[in-house]
C-alpha positions as CSV (number, residue, x, y, z in Angstrom):
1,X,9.9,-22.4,62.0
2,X,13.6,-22.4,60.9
3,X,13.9,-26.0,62.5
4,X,10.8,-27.2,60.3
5,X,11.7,-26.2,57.0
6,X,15.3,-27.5,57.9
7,X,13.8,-31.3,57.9
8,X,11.5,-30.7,55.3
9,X,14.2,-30.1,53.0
10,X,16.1,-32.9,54.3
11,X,13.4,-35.3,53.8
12,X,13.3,-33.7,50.5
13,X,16.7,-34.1,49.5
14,X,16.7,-38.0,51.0
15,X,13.6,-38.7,48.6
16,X,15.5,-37.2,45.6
17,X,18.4,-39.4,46.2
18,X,17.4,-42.7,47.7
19,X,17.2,-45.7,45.4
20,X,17.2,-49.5,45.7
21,X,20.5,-49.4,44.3
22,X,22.9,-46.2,44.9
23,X,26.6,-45.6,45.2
24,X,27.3,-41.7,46.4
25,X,31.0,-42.2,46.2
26,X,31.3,-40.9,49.8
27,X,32.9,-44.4,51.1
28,X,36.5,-44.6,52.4
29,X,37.3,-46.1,49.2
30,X,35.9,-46.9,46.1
31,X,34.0,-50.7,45.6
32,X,36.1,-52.3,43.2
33,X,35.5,-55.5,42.2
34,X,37.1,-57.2,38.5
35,X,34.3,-59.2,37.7
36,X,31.9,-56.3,38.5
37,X,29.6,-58.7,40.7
38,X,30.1,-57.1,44.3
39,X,32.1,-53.3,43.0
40,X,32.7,-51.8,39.9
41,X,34.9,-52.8,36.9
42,X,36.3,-50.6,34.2
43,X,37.8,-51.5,31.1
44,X,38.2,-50.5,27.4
45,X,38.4,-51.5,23.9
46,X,39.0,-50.9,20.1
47,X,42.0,-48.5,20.8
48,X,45.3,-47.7,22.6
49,X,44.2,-46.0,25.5
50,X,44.6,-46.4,29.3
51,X,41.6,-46.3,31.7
52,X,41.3,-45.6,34.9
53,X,38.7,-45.1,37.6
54,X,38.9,-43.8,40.9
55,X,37.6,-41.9,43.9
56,X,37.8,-38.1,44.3
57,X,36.6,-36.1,47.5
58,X,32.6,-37.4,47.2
59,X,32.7,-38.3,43.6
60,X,34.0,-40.7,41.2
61,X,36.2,-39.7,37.9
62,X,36.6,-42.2,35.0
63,X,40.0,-41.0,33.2
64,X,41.0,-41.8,29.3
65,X,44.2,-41.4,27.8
66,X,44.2,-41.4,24.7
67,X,47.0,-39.3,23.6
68,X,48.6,-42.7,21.8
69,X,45.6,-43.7,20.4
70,X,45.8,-43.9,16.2
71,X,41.9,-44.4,14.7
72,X,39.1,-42.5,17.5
73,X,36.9,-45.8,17.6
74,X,37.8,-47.1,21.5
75,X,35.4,-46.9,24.3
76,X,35.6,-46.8,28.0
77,X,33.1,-47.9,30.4
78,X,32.7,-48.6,34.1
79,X,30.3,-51.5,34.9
80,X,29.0,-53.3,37.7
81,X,25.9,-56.1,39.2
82,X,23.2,-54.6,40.6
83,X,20.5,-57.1,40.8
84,X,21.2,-58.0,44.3
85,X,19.5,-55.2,45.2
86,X,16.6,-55.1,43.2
87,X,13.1,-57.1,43.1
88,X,13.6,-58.8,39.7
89,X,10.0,-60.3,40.0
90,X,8.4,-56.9,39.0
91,X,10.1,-57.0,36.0
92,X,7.9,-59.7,34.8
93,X,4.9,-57.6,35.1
94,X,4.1,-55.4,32.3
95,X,4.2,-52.1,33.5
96,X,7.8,-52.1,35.1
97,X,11.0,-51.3,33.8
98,X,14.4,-50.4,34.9
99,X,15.3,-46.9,35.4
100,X,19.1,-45.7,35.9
101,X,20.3,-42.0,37.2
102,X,23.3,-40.4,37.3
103,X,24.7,-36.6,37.6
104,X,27.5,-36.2,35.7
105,X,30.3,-33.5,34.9
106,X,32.9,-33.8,31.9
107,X,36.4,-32.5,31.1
108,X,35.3,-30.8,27.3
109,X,32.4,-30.4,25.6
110,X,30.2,-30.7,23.8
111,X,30.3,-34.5,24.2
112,X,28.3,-37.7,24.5
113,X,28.1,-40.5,27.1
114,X,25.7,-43.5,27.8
115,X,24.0,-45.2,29.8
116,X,23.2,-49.0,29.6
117,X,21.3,-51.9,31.0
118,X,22.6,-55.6,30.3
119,X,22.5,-59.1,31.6
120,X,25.0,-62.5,31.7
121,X,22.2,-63.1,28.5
122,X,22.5,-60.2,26.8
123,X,23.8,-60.5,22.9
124,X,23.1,-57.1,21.2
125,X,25.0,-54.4,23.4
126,X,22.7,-52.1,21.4
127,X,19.9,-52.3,22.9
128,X,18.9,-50.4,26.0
129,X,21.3,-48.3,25.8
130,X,21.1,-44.1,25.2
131,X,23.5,-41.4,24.8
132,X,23.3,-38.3,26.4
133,X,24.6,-35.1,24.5
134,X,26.5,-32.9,27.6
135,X,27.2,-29.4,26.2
136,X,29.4,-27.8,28.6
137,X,32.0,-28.4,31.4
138,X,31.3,-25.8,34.1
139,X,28.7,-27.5,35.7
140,X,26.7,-31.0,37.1
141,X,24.2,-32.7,34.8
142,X,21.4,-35.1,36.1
143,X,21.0,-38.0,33.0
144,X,18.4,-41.0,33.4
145,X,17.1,-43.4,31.2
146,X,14.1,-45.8,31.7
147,X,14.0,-49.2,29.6
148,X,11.3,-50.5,27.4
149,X,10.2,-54.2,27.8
150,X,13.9,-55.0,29.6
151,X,14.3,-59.0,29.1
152,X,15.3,-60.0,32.9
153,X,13.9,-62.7,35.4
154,X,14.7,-63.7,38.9
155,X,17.9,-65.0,39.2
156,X,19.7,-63.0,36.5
157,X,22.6,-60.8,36.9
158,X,21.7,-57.3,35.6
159,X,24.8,-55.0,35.0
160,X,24.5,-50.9,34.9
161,X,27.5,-49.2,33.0
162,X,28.3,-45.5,32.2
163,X,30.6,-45.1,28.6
164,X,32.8,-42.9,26.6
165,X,33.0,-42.9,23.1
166,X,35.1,-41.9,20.5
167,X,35.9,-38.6,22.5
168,X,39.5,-38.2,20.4
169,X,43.0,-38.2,20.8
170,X,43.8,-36.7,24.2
171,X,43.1,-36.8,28.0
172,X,39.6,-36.5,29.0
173,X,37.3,-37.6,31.7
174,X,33.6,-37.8,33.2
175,X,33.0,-37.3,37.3
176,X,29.9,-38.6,38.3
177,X,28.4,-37.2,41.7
178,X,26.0,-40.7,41.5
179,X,24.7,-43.4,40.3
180,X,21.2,-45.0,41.3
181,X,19.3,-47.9,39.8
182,X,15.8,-49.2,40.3
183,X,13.0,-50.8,39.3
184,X,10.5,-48.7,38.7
185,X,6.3,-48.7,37.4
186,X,6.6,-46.8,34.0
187,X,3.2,-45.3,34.3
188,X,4.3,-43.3,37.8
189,X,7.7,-42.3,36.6
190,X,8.9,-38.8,35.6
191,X,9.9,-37.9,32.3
192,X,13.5,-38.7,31.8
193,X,16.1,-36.4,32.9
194,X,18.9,-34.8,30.2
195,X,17.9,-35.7,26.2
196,X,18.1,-39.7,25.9
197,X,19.6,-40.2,22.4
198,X,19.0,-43.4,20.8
199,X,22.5,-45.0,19.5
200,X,22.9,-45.7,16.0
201,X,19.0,-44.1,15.5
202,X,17.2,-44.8,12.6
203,X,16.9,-43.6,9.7
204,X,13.5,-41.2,9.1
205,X,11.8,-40.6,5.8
206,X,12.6,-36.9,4.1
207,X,8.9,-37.2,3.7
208,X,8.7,-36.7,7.9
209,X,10.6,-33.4,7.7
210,X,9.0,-29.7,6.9
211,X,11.8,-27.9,5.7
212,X,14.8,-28.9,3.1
213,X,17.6,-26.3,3.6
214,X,20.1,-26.4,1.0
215,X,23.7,-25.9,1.7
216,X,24.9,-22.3,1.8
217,X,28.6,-23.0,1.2
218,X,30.3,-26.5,0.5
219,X,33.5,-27.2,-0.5
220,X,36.9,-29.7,0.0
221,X,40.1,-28.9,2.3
222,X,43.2,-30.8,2.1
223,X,45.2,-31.3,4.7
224,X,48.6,-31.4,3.2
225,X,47.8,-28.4,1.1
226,X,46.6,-26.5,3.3
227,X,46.9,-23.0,1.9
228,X,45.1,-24.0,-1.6
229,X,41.1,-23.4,-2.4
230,X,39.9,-26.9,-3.9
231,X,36.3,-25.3,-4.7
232,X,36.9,-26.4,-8.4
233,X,37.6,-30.0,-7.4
234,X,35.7,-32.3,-10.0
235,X,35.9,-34.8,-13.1
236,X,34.8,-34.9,-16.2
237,X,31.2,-37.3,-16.9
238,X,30.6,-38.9,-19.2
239,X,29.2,-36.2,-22.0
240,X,32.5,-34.2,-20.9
241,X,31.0,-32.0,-18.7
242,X,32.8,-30.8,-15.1
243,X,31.2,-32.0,-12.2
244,X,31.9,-30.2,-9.2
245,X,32.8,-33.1,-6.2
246,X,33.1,-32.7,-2.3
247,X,35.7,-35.7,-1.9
248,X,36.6,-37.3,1.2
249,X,40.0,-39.0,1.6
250,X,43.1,-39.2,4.0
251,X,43.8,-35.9,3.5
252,X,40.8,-34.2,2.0
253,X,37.9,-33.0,4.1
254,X,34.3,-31.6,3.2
255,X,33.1,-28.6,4.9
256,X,29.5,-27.7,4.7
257,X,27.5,-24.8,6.2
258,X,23.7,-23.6,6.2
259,X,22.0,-19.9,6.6
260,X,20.0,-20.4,9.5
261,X,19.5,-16.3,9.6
262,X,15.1,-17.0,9.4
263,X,15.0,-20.3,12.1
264,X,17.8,-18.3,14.5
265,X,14.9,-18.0,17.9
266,X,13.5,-21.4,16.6
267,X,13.7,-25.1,18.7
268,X,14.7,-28.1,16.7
269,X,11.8,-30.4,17.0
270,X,13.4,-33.9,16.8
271,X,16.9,-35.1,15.0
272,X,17.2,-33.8,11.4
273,X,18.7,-35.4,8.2
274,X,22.1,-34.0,6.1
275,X,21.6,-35.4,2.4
276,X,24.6,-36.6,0.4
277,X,24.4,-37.9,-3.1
278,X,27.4,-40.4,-3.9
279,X,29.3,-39.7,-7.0
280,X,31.7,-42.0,-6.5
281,X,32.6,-44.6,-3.6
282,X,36.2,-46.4,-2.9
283,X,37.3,-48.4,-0.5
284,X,38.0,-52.4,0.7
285,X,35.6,-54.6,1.4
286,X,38.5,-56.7,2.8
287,X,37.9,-54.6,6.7
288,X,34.5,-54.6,8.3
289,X,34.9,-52.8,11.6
290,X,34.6,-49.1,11.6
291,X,36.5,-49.1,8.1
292,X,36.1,-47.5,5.0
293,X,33.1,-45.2,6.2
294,X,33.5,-41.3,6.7
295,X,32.8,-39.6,10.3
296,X,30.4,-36.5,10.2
297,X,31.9,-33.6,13.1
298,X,30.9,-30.7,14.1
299,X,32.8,-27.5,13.0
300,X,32.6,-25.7,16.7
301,X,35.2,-22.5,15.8
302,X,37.4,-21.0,13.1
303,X,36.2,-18.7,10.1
304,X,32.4,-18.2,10.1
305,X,32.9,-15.4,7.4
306,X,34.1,-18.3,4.9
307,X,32.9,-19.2,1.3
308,X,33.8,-21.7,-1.0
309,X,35.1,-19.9,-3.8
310,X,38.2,-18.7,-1.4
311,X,38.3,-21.2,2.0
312,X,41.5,-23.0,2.9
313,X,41.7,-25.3,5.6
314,X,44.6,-22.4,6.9
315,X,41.5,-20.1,6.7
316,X,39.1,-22.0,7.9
317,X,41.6,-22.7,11.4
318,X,42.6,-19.2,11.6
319,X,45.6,-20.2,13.0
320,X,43.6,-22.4,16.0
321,X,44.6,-26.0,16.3
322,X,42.0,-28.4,14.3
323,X,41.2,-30.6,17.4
324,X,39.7,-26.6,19.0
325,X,37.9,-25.9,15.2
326,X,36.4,-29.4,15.5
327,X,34.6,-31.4,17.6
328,X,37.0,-34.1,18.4
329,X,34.1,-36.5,18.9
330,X,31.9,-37.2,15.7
331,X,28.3,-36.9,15.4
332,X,28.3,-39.9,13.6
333,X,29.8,-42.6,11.3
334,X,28.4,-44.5,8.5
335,X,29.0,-46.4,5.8
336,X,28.3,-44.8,1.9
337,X,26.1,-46.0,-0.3
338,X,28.1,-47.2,-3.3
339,X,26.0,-46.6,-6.5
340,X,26.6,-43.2,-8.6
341,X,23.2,-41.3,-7.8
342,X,22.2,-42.9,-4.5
343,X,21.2,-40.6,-1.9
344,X,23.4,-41.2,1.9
345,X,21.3,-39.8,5.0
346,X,23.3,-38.9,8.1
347,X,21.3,-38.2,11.3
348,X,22.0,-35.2,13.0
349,X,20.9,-35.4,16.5
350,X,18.4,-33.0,18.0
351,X,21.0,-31.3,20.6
352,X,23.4,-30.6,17.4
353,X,20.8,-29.5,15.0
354,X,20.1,-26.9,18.1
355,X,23.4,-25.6,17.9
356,X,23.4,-25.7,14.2
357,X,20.3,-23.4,14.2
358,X,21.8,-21.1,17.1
359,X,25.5,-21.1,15.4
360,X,26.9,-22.8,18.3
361,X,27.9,-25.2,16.1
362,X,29.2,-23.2,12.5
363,X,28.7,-25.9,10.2
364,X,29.9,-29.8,9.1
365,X,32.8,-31.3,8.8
366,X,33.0,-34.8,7.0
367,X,35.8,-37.0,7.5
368,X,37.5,-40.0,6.6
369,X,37.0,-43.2,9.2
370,X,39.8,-46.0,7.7
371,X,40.8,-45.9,3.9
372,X,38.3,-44.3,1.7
373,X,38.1,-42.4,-1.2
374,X,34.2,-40.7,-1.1
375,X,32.9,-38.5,-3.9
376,X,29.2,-36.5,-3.2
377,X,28.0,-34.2,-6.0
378,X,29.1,-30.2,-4.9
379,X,26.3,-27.5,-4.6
380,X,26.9,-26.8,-8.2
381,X,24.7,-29.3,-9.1
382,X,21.5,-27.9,-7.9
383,X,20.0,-31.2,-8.1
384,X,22.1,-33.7,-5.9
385,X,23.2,-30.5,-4.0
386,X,23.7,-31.3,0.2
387,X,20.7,-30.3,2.3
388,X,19.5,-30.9,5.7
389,X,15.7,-32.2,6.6
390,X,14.7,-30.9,9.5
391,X,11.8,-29.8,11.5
392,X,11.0,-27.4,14.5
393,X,8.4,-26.7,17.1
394,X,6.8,-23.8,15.6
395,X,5.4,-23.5,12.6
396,X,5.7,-20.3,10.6
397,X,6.1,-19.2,6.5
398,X,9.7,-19.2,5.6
399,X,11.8,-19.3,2.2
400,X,13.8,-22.2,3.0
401,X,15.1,-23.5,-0.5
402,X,13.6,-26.5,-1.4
């Protein structure tokens, strides 16, 4: 009886893990190859760091350094053919698609990877590609991503890749256990495994989201005075009146936190929204890439007792370095909106609107990406004060300020 259940979960294990393409990383060596045809190739970009890639014991490690890195926009990626091994005429029919796996571990967290699909055609890098939110670094993580209507025909050379992002300014790295690629029949195939983020996502209507929480406690930190309260920070309008600001600059930050107390045992139902009314907007229209735009983080340690009236960026750290107080990889980046009045929206992916709610994650942090100067109207001004659209699984009656 022993014996029998023995094979069965062999066989078991051997259908998990087979695949029309699959690399183990249990070879004498790892399959390198610089062109990524018959191995792997691994490169990076947008930044001064140095890449490597290598095999460890029965896995691979992709390693960053980017402890000399200035602005936090390179990427890393390992890449490689596998259409050799694939039957590229299903791909023409309408039901199949490409379907990648991989089980992954990383050196800090919480952080994002992805996954992506490409071809010697392909133009928009965008496309068919999904990030995958890891949120800790004590244990293996099975990701997979399935592609909808994937342009490839026989004869094409299809490329899988694994990338980091953005992680920060030190030395970090993913091991993955495997990869395995095939072409699959959507309409037999499981669910995808982790949370498949869509990269740069779009933008949902307010109108699509239940509840409108308004910020709890918002306010500017400067880095080079670092002991002083800038909760008063503002300008005058036009009539003379104060307007309180949240201004983002090289050295100022905005801070932003919510009272989740009533949604604490809820599930985030889908990515969420944080609302920011421009004030004012400088910044050159002279640099395109990744310039000029502010970086939304999340605020992962420090003070949770703080309020603006009395938080310093020295009371906010607590004496903790900022790269432990915030997440050194950003949620996201985008560009704001220019016109005095216009409303910016910011998507907050599922995973971190789940640690939001939990208090995982203890608020936002908005930073400057490249020179900018970025003014939103404070709390103050009940009208154009921040807020985050969001919805959840279950319904219930709440008192979430609207």
């Amino acid at each position: 009886m022993k014996k029998r259940m023995f094979v069965i979960i062999l066989f078991l294990t051997f259908i998990n893990i087979s695949a029309q393409f699959i690399d183990e990383f249990d070879k004498d060596r790892l399959q390198y190859d610089p062109k990524g045809l018959n191995g792997w190739t691994y490169f990076a970009g947008d930044g001064n760091v140095k890449i490597d890639f290598k095999q460890v014991d029965d896995y691979a490690s992709l390693i960053v350094d980017a402890k000399h890195d200035k602005r936090g926009i390179w990427w890393a990626l390992i890449k490689r053919a596998v259409s050799k091994y694939l039957d590229l005429s299903l791909l023409e029919k309408e039901d199949y698609e490409l379907r990648v796996e991989a089980k992954v571990r990383v050196s800090s967290a919480p952080k994002r990877i992805n996954m992506h699909f490409n071809t010697q055609r392909t133009t928009d890098f965008h496309t068919h590609l999904m990030e995958y939110d890891i949120s800790d670094t004590s244990g293996w993580h099975t990701i997979s991503m399935t592609t909808k209507n994937f342009d490839a025909h026989p004869g094409d050379t299809i490329y899988v890749q694994i990338a980091m992002m953005d992680w920060g300014f030190d030395k970090y790295w993913v091991d993955i256990d495997y990869i395995k690629v095939d072409v699959v029949k959507v309409s037999e195939t499981e669910k995808d495994l982790g949370e498949p983020i869509p990269y740069h996502p779009p933008i949902p209507d307010t109108s699509e989201f239940e509840f409108h929480l308004i910020v709890d406690e918002d306010a500017s930190v400067d880095l080079s005075y670092s002991n002083y309260n800038f909760n008063n920070w503002g300008t005058e309008d036009e009539e003379g009146n104060f307007v309180n600001l949240l201004t983002v600059s090289g050295t100022q930050y905005v801070i932003l936190k919510w009272n989740f107390e009533e949604f604490r045992s809820k599930i985030a139902a889908g990515p969420a929204l944080l609302e920011l009314t421009t004030y004012s907007l400088q910044n050159s229209p002279d640099y395109k890439k990744d310039f000029g735009m502010v970086r939304i983080s999340e605020i992962l340690d420090g003070n949770l007792e703080w309020v603006d009236e009395n938080v310093t960026l020295d009371l906010l750290l607590e004496g903790k370095s900022i790269d432990r107080v915030i997440n050194t990889q950003m949620i996201i980046d985008y560009e704001v909106k220019m016109r005095k009045g216009a409303k910016n929206y910011f998507v907050i992916s599922r995973p971190v609107m789940q640690r939001l709610i939990e208090g995982k994650t203890k608020g936002i942090i908005i930073k400057p990406l490249g020179a900018v100067i970025a003014s939103f109207f404070a709390s103050e001004n009940s009208k154009f004060a921040p807020r985050l659209h969001f919805n959840i699984h279950e319904k219930f009656h709440h008192d979430a300020k609207k």
